[in-house]
N, C-alpha and C positions, 0 to 999 in steps of 0.2 A: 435623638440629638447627636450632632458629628463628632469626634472626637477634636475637632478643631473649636468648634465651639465651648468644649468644655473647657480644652486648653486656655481658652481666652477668657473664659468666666473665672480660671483659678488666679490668671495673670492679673485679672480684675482687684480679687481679693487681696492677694499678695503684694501689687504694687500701688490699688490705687484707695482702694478702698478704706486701709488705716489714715489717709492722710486726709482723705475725703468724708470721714465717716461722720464728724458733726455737720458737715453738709449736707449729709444725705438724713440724717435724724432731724435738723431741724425741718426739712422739706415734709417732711412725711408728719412733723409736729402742726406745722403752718400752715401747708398748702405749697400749692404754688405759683407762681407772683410773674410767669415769663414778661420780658419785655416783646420781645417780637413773636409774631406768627411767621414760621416760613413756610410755601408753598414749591416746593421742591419737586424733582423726580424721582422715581423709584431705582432710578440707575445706580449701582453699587459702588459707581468712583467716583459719585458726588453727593459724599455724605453731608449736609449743612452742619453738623457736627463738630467737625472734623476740621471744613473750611474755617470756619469764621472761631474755631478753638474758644467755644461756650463750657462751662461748666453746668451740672447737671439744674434744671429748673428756668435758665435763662433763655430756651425756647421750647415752642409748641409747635411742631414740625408737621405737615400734611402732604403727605409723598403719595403721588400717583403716574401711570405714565407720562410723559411729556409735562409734567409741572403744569395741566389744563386746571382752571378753572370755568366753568361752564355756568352761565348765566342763573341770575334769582329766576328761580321756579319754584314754588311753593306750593306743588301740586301733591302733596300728602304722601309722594312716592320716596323712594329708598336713596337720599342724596348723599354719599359720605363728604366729601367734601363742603360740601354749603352746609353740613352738620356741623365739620370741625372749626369752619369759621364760624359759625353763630356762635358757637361755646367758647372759643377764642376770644372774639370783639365784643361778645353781647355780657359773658360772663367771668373770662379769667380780664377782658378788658385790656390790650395787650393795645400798647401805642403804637407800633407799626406791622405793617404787613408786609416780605416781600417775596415778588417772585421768582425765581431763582431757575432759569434754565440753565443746558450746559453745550457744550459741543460732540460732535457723535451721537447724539438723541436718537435711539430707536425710535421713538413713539414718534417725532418730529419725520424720519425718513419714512415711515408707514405713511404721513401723510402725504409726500411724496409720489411714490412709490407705492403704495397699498401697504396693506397688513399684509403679514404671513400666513397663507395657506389654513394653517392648522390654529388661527387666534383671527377667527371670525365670529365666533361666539361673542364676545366681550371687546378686545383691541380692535376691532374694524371699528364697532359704530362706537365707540370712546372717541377714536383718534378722528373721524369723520367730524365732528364740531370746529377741528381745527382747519381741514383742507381748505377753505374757502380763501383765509388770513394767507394761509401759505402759498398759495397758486397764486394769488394780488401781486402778494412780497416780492414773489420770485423771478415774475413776469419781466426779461431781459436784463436780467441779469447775468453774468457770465458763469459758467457752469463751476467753476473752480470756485464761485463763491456764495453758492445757491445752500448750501447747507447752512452758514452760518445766522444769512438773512434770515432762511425759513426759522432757523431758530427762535430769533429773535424777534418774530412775528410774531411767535406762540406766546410767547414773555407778551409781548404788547396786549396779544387780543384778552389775557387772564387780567391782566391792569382793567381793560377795559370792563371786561366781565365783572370784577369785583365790585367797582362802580354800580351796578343795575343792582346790587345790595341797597336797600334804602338806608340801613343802618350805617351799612359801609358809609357811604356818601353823604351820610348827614355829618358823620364824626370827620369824617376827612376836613369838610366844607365851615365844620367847625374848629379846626385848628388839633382837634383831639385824636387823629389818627392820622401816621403818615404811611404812602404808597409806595415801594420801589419796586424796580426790575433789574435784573440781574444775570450775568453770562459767564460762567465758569468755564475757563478753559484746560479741559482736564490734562493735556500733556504738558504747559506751560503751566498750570498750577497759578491761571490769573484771572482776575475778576474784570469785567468790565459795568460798568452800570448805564442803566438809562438817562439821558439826561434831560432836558426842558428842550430841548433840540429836537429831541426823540431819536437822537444817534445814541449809538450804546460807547462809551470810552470807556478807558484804561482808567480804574480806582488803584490811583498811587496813597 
């Protein structure tokens, strides 16, 4: 463990902890109850955390490269993500879902551009489910703004993905789960969302 981390784990106890601490006892008494599921990136300056300033229990976070969700397949094989949703929507029952890309996405520019060399093992054929979404998206568009779009394809095609959940899509269709998409932009520090448009705007 780094010594930066331990620093943060004392800053933890020291500042956050005695204020927080019947919070954290009843959670660990109860359970816990998140309202949302968010489907986030693994990228370290877009913590869902952090953004949307939750306290501890209030979400159930599923972070992997590029914020992909990848299609119901229910072929007995090794899914983390269509795990964390099931346990999410089917058992802790969390009324919305969303997905949460950002700007600068590595896993988005692999799709671009390829993987790196040396993350062929895993990031090549991860990030290849998106290439299809992103090479449509980006098709004449001007080069100064192919990264955002690509972005924001990714966020669509995971909406869409989630959908091919039956669960998903029965609760959605019944009023009891709602869907978002979402675009962090980490140096301006702003959100834009999806709309019924399917343009992504400014959440003032």
């Amino acid at each position: 463990m780094t010594n930066e981390l331990i620093k943060g784990y004392h800053r933890f106890r020291q500042n956050r902890w005695p204020s927080e601490r019947a919070e954290y006892e009843a959670l660990a008494t109860n359970g816990q109850k998140p309202h949302t599921l968010v489907v986030a990136c693994s990228d370290s300056r877009a913590d869902p955390a952090l953004i949307f300033d939750t306290a501890p229990g209030e979400l159930f976070v599923v972070r992997n490269v590029a914020n992909l969700v990848p299609p119901y397949e229910p072929d007995g094989k090794l899914h983390g993500v269509s795990a964390a949703l099931e346990f999410g929507v089917n058992v802790l029952k969390v009324q919305h879902v969303v997905v949460m890309g950002h700007a600068s996405c590595g896993g988005v520019n692999a799709m671009r551009n390829g993987a790196p060399s040396n993350c062929q093992d895993f990031v090549a054929p991860w990030v290849a489910q998106g290439v299809p979404a992103v090479s449509a998206a980006i098709e004449g568009v001007p080069a100064d703004e192919q990264e955002t779009v690509a972005e924001e394809a990714v966020v669509r095609l995971s909406l869409d993905n989630l959908r091919t959940f039956p669960w998903i899509a029965e609760k959605e269709a019944a009023g009891e789960l709602r869907l978002s998409g979402l675009h962090f932009g980490i140096a301006a520090g702003l959100l834009t969302k999806l709309t019924g448009a399917k343009r992504f705007e400014r959440l003032d």
